[in-house]
C-alpha positions in Angstrom: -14.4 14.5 -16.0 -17.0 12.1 -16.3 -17.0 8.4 -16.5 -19.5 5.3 -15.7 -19.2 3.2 -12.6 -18.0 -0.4 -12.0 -21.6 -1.1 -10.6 -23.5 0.4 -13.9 -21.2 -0.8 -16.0 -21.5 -4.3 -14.8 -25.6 -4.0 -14.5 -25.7 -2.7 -18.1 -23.4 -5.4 -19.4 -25.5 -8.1 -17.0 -28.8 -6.5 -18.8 -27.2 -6.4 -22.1 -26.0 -10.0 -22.2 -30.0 -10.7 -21.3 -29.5 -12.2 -17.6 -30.6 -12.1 -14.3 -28.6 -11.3 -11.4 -28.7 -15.5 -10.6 -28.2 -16.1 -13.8 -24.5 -14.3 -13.4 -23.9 -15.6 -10.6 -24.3 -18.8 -11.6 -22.3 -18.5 -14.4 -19.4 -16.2 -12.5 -19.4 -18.9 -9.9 -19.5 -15.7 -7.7 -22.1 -15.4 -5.0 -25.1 -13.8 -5.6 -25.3 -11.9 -2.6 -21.5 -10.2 -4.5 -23.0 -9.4 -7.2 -25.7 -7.8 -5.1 -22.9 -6.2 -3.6 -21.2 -5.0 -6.8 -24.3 -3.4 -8.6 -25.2 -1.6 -5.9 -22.2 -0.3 -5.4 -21.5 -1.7 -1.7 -18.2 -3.1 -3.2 -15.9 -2.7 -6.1 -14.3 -6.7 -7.8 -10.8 -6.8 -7.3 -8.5 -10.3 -7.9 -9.9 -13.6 -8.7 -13.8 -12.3 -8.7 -12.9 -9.8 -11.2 -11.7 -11.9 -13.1 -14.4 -14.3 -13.2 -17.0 -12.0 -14.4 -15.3 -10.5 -16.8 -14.1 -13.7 -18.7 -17.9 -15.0 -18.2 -18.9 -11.9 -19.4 -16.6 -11.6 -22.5 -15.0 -8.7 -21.7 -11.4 -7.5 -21.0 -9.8 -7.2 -18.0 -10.1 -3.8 -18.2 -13.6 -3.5 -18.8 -14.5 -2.2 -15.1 -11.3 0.1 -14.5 -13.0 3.6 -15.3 -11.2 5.7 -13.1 -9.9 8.2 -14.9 -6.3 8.8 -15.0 -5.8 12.4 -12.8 -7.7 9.8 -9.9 -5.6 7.2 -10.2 -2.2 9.4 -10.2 -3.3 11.0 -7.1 -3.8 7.8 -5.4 -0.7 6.8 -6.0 1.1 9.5 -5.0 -1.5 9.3 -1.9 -0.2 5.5 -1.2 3.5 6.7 -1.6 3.1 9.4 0.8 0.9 7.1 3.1 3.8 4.3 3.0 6.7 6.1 3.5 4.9 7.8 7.0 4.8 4.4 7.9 8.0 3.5 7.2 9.7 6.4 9.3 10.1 4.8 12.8 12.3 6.0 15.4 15.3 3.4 16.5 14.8 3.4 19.9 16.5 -0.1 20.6 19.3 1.3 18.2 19.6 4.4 20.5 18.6 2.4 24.0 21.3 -0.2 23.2 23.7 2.7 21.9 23.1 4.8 25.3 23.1 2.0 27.7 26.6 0.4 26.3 28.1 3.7 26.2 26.8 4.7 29.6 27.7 1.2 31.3 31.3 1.7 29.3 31.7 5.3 31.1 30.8 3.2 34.2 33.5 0.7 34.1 36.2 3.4 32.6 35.5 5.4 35.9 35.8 2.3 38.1 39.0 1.5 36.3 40.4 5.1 37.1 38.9 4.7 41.0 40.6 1.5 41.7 43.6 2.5 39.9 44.0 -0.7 37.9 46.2 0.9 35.4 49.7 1.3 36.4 50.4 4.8 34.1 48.4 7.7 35.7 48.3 9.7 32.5 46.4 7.2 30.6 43.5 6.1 33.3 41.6 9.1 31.9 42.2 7.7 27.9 41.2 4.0 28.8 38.0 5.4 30.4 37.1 7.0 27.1 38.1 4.0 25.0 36.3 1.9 27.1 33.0 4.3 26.8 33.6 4.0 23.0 33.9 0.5 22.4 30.7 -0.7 24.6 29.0 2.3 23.2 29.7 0.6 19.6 28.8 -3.0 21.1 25.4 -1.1 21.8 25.3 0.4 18.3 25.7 -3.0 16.7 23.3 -5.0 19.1 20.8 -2.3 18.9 20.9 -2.5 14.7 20.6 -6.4 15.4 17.3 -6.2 17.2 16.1 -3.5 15.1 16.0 -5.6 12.0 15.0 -8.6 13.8 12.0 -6.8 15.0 11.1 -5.6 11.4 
């Protein structure tokens, strides 16, 4: 597929409406040295400086979006692709926080059991576990915490 180019569209219009580079600045309010810029290709108008030269230039919006449709499909799905590889990050405070808790939990359970602090033998072995879960969860949640905060 064929189709024009911002920077000879905008030199044609610029030529058509009879004026000099200057002159469109002037009138744009946009630098000369941009416009430079633009018709040579160097730089494509985007935002506010788009929208100067087309309304000085009695044209749509539009006027300057020539890329054809199959380009501009691919360059979103492009962008899609490109934002969601950025968005997959691994959780390492989640899992540091998660491993450490559980880890110092398991510590503390075993000490329990060592200095025989609870009275019923059978259970020394339980209260290590639970122990290992619930700072293993306290990790969990202060991990999630930070990995937010840090977002």
């Amino acid at each position: 597929m064929t189709y024009i180019n911002t920077h000879v569209r905008l030199k044609e219009l610029r030529e058509h409406k009879g004026l000099s580079q200057e002159e469109l600045s002037e009138k744009t309010g946009v630098s000369l040295r941009t416009i430079q810029r633009i018709e040579s290709g160097e730089s494509v108008p985007r935002g506010s400086t788009l929208r100067h030269i087309t309304s000085s230039l009695d044209v749509e919006p539009d006027y300057f979006n020539t890329t054809p449709l199959e380009a501009k499909t691919d360059a979103v799905r492009l962008d899609a692709s490109e934002r969601q590889r950025n968005t997959i990050k691994f959780p390492w405070y989640l899992l540091g926080f998660t491993f450490i808790g559980g880890a110092l939990g398991f510590l503390l359970g075993v000490l329990i059991r060592i200095m025989h602090f609870v009275p019923d033998k059978g259970h020394e072995g339980m209260l290590a576990f639970a122990i290992t879960i619930l700072f293993g969860a306290i990790g969990l949640v202060t991990g999630n915490y930070i990995e937010k905060k840090n977002k």
